[in-house]
C-alpha positions, 0 to 999 in steps of 0.5 A: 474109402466109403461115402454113406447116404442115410435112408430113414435108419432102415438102410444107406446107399454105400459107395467105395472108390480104391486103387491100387498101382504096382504090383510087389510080385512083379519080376521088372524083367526086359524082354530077351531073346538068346541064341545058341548056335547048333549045326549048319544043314544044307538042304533042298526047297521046291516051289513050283506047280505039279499037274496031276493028270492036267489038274494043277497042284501047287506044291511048297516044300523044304526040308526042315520046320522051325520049332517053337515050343510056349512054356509058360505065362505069368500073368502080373497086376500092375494096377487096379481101380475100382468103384463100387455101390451097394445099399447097406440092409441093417438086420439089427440096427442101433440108433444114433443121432446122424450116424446109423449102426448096427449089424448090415447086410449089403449087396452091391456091385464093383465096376473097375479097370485093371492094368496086366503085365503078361509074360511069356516065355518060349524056348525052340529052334531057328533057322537063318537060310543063305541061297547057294543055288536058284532056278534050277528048272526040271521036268517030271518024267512022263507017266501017270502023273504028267507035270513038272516044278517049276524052281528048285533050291539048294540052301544053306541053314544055320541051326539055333536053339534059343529061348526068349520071353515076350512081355505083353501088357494090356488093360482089362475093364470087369464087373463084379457082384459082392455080398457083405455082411458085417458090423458098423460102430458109430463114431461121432457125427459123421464118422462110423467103422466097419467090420465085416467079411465080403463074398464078391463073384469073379471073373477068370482074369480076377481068379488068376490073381486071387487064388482061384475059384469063381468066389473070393471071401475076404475079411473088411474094414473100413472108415466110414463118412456121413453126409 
């Protein structure tokens, strides 16, 4: 929807306001977490303080690291509002009682608000730890390195493999410079249709749900109101 303000039929200051809610590409998938079970390991984990020629070294050891490993993200537009201005330049202007016409060439600028669903799926290892054994305390023997540790433990580990998907959602404030040049047809006396084609300049979120590129062209149509 655009509201036009005349400027001596030389130009006219241009506002647009636009939204849009609810993305047609969004999945409306829950967020999941699913197991499977695959062994049972049953390992040693040291904590404790070793002291190298009397400097103390803190030391934290076990025998198997936890994966995970990311394997995507999706990113989904679930709204977006916007206002834009611009002042419309008439190359080749055509004269009419209060609406003006003609070829235009408008810059501008868009300040608008986005709301962004992100997914995030993730596939990897778990281990769930049961104590069989603690405080089992030793002593290194004596050498070059002259220490001890202070607890040792004996544990019980049941492997799974899983995958899950987390979904992240969060708003996201952009502003964009545009370029449109196009044709304006008077209709009546306060009415006008616009059509034209628009080179607005992108931010990276914008270029994740338009294709890409740092410049996105678009065809544009629009019914315009004098005041």
């Amino acid at each position: 929807m655009g509201v036009e303000l005349p400027d001596h039929y030389n130009g006219a200051w241009e506002l647009n306001l636009g939204f849009r809610f609810k993305g047609s590409d969004d999945p409306h998938e829950q967020p999941y977490f699913n197991q499977l079970f695959h062994h049972t390991s049953v390992g040693e984990v040291s904590r404790g303080v070793q002291f190298f020629f009397f400097l103390p070294i803190p030391v934290s050891g076990r025998d198997k690291d936890w994966t995970e490993k990311q394997v995507h993200k999706d990113y989904y537009l679930n709204s977006n509002v916007f206002v834009s201005a611009g002042y419309k330049i008439y190359l080749i202007p055509m004269n009419h009682k209060r609406v003006q016409g003609g070829l235009y060439l408008t810059p501008g600028i868009t300040i608008g608000g986005r709301k962004i669903s992100e997914y995030v799926y993730a596939t990897g290892q778990k281990g769930y730890v049961t104590v069989l054994d603690k405080d089992d305390h030793y002593q290194s023997e004596w050498g070059p390195i002259i220490g001890f540790y202070g607890t040792t433990k004996v544990v019980k580990e049941d492997v799974y493999d899983f995958s899950r998907l987390e979904i992240k959602k969060y708003s996201k404030t952009y502003l964009q410079p545009n370029l449109k040049l196009g044709y304006q047809l008077p209709i009546g006396s306060r009415f006008s249709i616009d059509m034209g084609a628009q080179a607005t300049l992108q931010g990276k979120w914008a270029q994740r749900f338009n294709g890409g590129g740092n410049i996105r062209l678009e065809p544009t149509a629009k019914l315009g109101v004098w005041f």
